[in-house]
N, C-alpha and C positions, 0 to 999 in steps of 0.2 A: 494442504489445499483440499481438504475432506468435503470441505462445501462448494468447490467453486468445481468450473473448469479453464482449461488452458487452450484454445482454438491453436493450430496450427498459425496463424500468423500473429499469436501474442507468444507462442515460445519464440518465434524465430527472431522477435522484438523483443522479448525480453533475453534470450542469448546474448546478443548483440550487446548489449546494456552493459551484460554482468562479466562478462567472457575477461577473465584474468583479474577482475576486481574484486576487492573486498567488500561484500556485501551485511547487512546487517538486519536480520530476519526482525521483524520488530513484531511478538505477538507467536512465539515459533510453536508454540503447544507442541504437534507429534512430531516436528522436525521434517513432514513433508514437503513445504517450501524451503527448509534446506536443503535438504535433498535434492529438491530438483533444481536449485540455483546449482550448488554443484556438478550436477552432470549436464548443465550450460555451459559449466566452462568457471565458473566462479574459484576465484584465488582461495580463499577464504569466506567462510561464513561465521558470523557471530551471533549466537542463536539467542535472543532473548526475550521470554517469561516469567509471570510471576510465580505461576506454579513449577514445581521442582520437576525438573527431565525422568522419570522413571523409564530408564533405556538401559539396554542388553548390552547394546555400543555405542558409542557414539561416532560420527559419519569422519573421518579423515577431512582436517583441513578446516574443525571447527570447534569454536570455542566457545562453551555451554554458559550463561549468564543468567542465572536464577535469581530475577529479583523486580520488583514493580519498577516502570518507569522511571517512577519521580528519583529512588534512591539508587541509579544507574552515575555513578561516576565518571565520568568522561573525559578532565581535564583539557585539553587544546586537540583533542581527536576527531577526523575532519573523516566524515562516511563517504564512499564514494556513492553508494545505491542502497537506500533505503528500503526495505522492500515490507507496504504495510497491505497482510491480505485480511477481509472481511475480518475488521478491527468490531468491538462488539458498540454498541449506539449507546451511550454511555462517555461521559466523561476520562476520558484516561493521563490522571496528571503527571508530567513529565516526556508525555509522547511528540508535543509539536517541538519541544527544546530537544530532543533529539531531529527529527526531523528538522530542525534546523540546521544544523550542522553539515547536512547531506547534498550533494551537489545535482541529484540525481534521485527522485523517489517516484516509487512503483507502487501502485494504488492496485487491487484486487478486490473489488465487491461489487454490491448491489443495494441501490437504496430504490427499487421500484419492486411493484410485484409482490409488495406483501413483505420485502426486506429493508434493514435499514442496518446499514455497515458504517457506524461511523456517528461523529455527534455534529451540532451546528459549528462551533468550535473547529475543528477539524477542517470542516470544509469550505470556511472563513480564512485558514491559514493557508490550503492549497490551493484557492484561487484567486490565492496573491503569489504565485509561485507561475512560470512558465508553463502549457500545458502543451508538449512535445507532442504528444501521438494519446490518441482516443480510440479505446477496441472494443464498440460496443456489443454487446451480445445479450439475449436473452436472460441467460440464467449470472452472469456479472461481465463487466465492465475491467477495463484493463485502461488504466489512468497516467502517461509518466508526467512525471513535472520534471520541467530545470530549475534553473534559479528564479527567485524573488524578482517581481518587476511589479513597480505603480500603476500601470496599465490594467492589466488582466481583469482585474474584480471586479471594474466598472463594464467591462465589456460582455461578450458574450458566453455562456457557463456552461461545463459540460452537463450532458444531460444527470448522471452522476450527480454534482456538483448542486444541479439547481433543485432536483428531488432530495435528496439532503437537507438543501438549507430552507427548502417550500415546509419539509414536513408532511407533504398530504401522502398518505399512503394510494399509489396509482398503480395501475399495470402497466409494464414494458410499453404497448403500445399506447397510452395515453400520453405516459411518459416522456416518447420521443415526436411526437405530437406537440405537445404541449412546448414542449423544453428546445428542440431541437430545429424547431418548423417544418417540420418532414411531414 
């Protein structure tokens, strides 16, 4: 989590999520969002990137998966909590078919401000998904989604969500202006 931050009430929310669950770092480069699912409470973390782990240790309780999305085999393996933080804006194939699987996913980024976490694609598939809790902040956003529902997409979009799929590059405060009616 090198680029984000964690406010006191998106740990205490994200806690709550992972606490005894198998989690599935999706995107895990230095293994700091494993990390810190772990000492939330996380049963397990499944760490995986395309680039190889170059690590001293690896963290107790997790299982290292060096490989691009798309060639991630998964068989009938059902995630409990997805957790994708400031994915790169760019296409990544095989990322929403895991995310699909996931009962439960944890969004980390920021598409205002000059960043863009995420591709149109991407934010197309989570706003056809449940949007549980929104933790908007400055420097990123903290997203969960539940399950798939026909409703959502037509409706109203997280701020997240609608700077994503706009594309205009805006500042926070235009942002939540524009998007949010605030």
């Amino acid at each position: 989590m090198g680029y984000g931050v964690y406010t006191d009430e998106m740990k205490a929310l994200v806690a709550e999520l992972v606490r005894g669950k198998e989690v599935w770092d999706l995107g895990a480069g230095n293994l700091s969002g494993t990390r810190m699912m772990l000492r939330m409470g996380a049963a397990r973390v499944y760490a995986v990137d395309k680039e190889d782990f170059r690590l001293e240790c690896t963290p107790r309780n997790t299982t290292l998966l060096t490989c691009p999305f798309a060639d991630l085999t998964l068989g009938d393996t059902e995630i409990d909590v997805a957790l994708v933080a400031w994915p790169v804006n760019r296409s990544l194939p095989g990322l929403v078919s895991i995310l699909e699987r996931a009962r439960t996913v944890v969004y980390l980024g920021s598409n205002v401000g000059g960043d863009a976490c995420g591709w149109p694609g991407l934010f197309r598939y989570l706003a056809g998904r449940e949007l549980l809790e929104e933790v908007p902040h400055r420097r990123n956003s903290l997203l969960v989604y539940g399950a798939p529902t026909e409703e959502r997409f037509s409706g109203l979009l997280a701020v997240e969500e609608a700077a994503a799929l706009n594309g205009a590059l805006v500042s926070y405060e235009e942002a939540r202006r524009a998007y949010s009616g605030a």
